[in-house]
N, C-alpha and C positions, 0 to 999 in steps of 0.2 A: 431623521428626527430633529437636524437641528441644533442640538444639544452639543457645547464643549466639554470636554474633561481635559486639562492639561493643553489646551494647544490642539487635540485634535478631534472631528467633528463625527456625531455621534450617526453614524446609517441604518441600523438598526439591530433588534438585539438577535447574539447567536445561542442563547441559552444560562442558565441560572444555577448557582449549586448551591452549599452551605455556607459560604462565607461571600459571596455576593454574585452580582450579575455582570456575564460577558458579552461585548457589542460590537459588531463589528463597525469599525471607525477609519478615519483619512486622515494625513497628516495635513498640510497647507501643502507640501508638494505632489499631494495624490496619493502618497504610498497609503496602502490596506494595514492596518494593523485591528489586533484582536486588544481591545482594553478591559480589563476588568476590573469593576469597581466594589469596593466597600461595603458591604449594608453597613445604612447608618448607625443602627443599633450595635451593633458591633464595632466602630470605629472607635468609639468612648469607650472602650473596655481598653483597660493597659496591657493587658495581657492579650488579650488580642493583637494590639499592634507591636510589642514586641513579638509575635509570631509572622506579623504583616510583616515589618524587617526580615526576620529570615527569611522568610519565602523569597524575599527581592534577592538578598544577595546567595540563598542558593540558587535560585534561576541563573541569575546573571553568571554564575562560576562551569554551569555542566554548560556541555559543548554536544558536538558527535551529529552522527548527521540524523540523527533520528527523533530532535527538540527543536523547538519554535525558540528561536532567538529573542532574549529580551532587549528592546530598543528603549524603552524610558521607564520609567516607575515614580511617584510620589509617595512612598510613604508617610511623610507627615501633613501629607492633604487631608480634607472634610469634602468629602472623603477619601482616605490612600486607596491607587489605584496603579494600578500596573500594566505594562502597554508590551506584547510578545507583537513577530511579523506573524500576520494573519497565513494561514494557510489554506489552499482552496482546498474543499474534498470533503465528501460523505464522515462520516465517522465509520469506525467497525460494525456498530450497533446498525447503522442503517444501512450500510451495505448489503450485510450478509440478510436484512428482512427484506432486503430487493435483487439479489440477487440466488438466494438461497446458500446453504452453507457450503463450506471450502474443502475443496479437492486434498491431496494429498502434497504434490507439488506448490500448492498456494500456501495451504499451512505451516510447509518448511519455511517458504519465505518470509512470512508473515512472523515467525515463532524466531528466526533466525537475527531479525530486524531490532523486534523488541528487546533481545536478548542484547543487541550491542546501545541499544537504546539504554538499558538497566546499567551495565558497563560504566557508560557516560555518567549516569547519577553516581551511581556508585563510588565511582573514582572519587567523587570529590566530595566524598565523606557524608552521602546524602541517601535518603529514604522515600521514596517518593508517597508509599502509603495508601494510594487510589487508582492502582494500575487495573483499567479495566474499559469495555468495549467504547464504552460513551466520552473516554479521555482520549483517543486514540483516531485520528485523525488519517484516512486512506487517501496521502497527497498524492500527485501524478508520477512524484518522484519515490513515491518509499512511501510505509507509514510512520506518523511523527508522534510522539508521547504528550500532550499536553496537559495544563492544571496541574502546577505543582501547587496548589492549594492548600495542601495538608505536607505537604512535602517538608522534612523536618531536617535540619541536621542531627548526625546520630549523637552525639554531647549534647544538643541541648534537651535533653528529655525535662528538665523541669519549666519547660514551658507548658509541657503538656500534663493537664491532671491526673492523678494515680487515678486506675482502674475506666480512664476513656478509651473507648473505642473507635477511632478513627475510622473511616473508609463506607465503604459499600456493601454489605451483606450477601453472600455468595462468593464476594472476594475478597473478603479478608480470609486470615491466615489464620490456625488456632491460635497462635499466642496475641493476636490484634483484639482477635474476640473477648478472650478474657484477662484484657486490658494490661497485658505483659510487656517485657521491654521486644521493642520490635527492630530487626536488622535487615541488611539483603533479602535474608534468604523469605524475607515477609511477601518483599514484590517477586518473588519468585514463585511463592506461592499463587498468587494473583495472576500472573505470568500463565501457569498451566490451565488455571479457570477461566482465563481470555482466551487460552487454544480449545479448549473445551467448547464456548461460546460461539466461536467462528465457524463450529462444525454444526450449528443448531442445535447442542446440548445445552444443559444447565447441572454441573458437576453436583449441587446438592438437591436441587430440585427447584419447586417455587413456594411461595407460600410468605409468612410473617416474617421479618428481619430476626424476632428471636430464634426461628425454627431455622431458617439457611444457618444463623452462625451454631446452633446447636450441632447441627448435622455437620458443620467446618471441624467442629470440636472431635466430635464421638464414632461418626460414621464413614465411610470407604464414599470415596466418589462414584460416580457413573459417568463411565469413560463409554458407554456404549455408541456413542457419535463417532467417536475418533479414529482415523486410519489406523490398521492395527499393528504397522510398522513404528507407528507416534506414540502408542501406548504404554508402554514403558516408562518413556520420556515422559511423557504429561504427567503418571503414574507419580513419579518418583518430584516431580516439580510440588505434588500436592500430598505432602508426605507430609503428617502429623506433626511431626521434628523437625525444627531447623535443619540440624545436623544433616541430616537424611536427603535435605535437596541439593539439586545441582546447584552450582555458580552459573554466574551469565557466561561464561567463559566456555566452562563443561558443554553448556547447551548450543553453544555456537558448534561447540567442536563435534557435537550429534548430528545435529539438523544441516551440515556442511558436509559430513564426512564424506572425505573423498577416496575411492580405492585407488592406490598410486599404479602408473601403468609404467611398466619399462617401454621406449622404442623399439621396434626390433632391428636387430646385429642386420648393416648391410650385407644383400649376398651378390656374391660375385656372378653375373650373368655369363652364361655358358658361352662360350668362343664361337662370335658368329661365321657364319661360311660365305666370302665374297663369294657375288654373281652376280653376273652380266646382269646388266638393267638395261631394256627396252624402253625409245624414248619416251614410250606411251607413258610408261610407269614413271618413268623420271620429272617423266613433264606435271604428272597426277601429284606431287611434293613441292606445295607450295616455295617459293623460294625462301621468304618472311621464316615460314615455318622453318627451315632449316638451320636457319642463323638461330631462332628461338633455342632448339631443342640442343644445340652444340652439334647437329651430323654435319661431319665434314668431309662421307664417304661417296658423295654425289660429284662428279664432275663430267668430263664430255663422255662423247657417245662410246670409249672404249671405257670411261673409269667404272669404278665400282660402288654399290651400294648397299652397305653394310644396314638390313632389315631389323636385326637384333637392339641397335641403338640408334633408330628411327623413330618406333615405337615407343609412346610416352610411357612412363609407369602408371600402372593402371589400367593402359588398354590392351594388354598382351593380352588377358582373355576372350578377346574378340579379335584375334588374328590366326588364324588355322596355325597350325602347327605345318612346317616343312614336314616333308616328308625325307626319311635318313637316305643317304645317297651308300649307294653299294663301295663295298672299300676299291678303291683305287679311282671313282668316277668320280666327277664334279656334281652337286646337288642341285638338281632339276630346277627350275624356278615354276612354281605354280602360274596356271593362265591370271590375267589381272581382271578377275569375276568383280562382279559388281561388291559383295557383300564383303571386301578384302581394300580396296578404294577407300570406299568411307572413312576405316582406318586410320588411314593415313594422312587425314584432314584434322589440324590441327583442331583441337576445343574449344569452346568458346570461354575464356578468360572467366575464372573463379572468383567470385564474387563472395567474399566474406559479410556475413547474417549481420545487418546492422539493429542496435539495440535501436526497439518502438518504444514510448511512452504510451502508458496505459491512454486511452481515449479522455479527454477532457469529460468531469461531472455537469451533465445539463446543470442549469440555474434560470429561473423565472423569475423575475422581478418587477413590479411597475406600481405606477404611485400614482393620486394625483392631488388635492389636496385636503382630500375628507379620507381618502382609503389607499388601502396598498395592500398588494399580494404577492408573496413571498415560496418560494417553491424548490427545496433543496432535496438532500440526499437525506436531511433530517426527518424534512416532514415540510409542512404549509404553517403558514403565517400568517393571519390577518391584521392589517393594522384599520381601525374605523374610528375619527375623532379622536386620536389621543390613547384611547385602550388595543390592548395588544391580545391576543389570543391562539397559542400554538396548539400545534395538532402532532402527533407524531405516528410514521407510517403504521406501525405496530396499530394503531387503533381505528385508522381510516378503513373505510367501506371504499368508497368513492369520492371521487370530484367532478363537479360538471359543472362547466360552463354554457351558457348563451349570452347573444347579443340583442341586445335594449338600445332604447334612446333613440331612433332611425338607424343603427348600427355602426350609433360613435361610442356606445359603452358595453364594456364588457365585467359581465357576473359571472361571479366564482361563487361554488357553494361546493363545502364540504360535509359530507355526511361519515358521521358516523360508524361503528360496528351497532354500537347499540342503538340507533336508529335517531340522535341528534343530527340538526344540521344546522349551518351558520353560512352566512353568506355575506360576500363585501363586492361592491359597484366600482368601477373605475373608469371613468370617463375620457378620451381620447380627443385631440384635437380634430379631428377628423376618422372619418368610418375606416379609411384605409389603414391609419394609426391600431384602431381599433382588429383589424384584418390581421394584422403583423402580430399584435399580444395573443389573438387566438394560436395561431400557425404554432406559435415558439412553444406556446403550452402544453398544446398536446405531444408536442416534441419532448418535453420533461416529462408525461404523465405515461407516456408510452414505456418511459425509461423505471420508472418508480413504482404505476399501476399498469401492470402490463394487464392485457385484456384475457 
């Protein structure tokens, strides 16, 4: 776009809430950060920006690995604006409408993450207030908490007017709704309705913001999405009362539990029976492997070769058992059959499960100087002359592209559920330019609108 805030240059925006709009932007050295600006109608309110203030220096104070770092902030700019490092990755919200909703195993982790995420606020005497799918960021590494927006410290309640209700409707808490003092156990509440959300539930249902917080107030969730080992849990997160919820703490120590295993007591291996070794057999013992395993029962053609500590642990059951030798006789040596060899050939070196990072989030991007199209984990983006216009997956039908111009431009048209459609031109220096934005596209569309 062009556009400075602070030092750094605006590329376009990543979405809009109550108290202004977020963009993502570049610094002079190239780094991505996410800045969020001001509505201006809101800067000139004092009270507002004694709330701007807090937000900066609660941001700036939680840590953990589960928050977007704040890098600059201006509060007393026209407008105050605040600069966290940008984080790549879908949100919750749009994940789970493209991917569908979370296993039993994901939602631990997911429920596990948040939890030390809340932790982190927490610690530092802080409220975050807006915990919910659309603030929650699925980076490569973890997901991250974002928009401390409303995020309060817990002393300063007279910033905030008696009987406001903060947040998001479905996830606020009863006492949020009706406009009570709010603690932890509020994002905690929020907490359980984001594990709800992740499974394609909706804990109160849908409908008008007064009717979700009615139902936050009066009526029992619906847990019917949720793994029914998680139930409980979630259950007890979205509990009328304060009192009544877990900590971040409790919930780590749920969604972790681990059942502790003793080793077991080593056992003494039965006293094996020297016998002649044949050079066949002796020669069949790699030498490498010998030195490996400690046998040091192998030597010339009269020495002995102790069978019992040859065998690695683990493969005795694939070595026949001797047969017992009559009392007073030496124990027979079995013929060296094929399926008794093999055995005796060392493994191939155990390779410890290295950790993958989840698969990088397609992204589409291209511009030129009338238009630009935009292609996330959120949704589509049109940018045409200066106006801006998003689309979010939840309400796409489709998108299709063809190529115009002799096949140096490429149109994007998105359609609707309800049968709208809008469409934006982008022009390439060449057909082949044009070749390459198609290929990539459908590579994100395949991922978002699977066929």
């Amino acid at each position: 776009m062009g556009t400075f805030i602070g030092g750094y240059v605006i590329e376009h925006k990543l979405g809009e809430g109550g108290m202004g709009t977020v963009y993502l932007a570049r610094s002079r050295g190239g780094r991505a950060v996410a800045v969020k600006v001001a509505r201006p109608e809101l800067a000139a309110d004092p009270d507002f920006r004694a709330r701007f203030r807090a937000e900066v220096a609660a941001a700036r104070r939680v840590g953990g690995f589960h928050t977007a770092q704040v890098v600059d902030a201006d509060p007393e700019g026209e407008p105050p604006w605040l600069a966290t490092a940008y984080v790549p990755g879908p949100t919750l919200a749009a994940l789970v409408t493209a991917e569908g909703p979370m296993d039993e195993a994901r939602l631990r982790a997911l429920g596990a993450a948040l939890a030390e995420a809340l932790a982190a606020i927490h610690a530092c005497g802080l409220v975050h207030r807006d915990l919910k799918p659309g603030n929650i960021v699925m980076a490569p590494d973890g997901p991250r908490v974002l928009d401390f927006g409303i995020a309060r410290a817990v002393e300063s309640t007279r910033l905030t007017a008696t009987g406001a209700a903060f947040g998001t409707p479905g996830y606020l808490a009863p006492e949020q709704a009706l406009g009570e003092e709010v603690t932890g156990a509020t994002d905690v509440f929020a907490l359980g309705a984001v594990l709800v959300a992740a499974t394609g539930g909706r804990p109160f249902g849908s409908g008008t913001p007064m009717g979700l917080m009615y139902r936050a107030v009066h009526e029992a969730p619906d847990l019917e999405s949720v793994p029914e080992p998680l139930r409980g849990l979630v259950a007890r997160c979205l509990a009328k009362s304060p009192s009544d919820r877990p900590t971040p703490e409790e919930i780590l120590d749920a969604l972790t539990e681990r059942t502790p295993t003793r080793a077991p007591a080593p056992t003494r291996a039965p006293a094996s029976v020297p016998v002649p070794v044949s050079s066949g057999v002796r020669d069949a013992v790699p030498e490498a492997y010998g030195a490996q395993s400690g046998v040091s029962g192998v030597s010339g053609a009269s020495g002995a070769y102790d069978v019992q500590d040859a065998v690695p642990e683990g493969f005795a059951a694939r070595v026949p058992a001797l047969p017992a030798a009559p009392a007073g006789l030496p124990a027979p040596l079995p013929d060296p059959a094929p399926d008794v060899l093999p055995a005796l050939v060392p493994p191939p070196p155990l390779v410890p499960p290295q950790p993958t990072a989840p698969p990088p989030v397609p992204e589409f991007s291209v511009a030129d100087r009338e238009c630009g199209v935009v292609v996330d984990g959120s949704g589509v983006r049109l940018h045409l002359l200066g106006e801006e216009a998003e689309f979010g997956w939840e309400e796409i039908g489709a998108v299709r592209h063809e190529r115009t111009g002799r096949g140096r431009r490429l149109r994007v048209t998105v359609v609707l559920y309800g049968g709208e459609s809008y469409a934006c031109e982008v022009t390439g220096r060449r057909a082949a330019e044009a070749d390459a934005w198609a290929e990539a596209l459908e590579a994100v569309l395949a991922r978002f609108l699977p066929a």
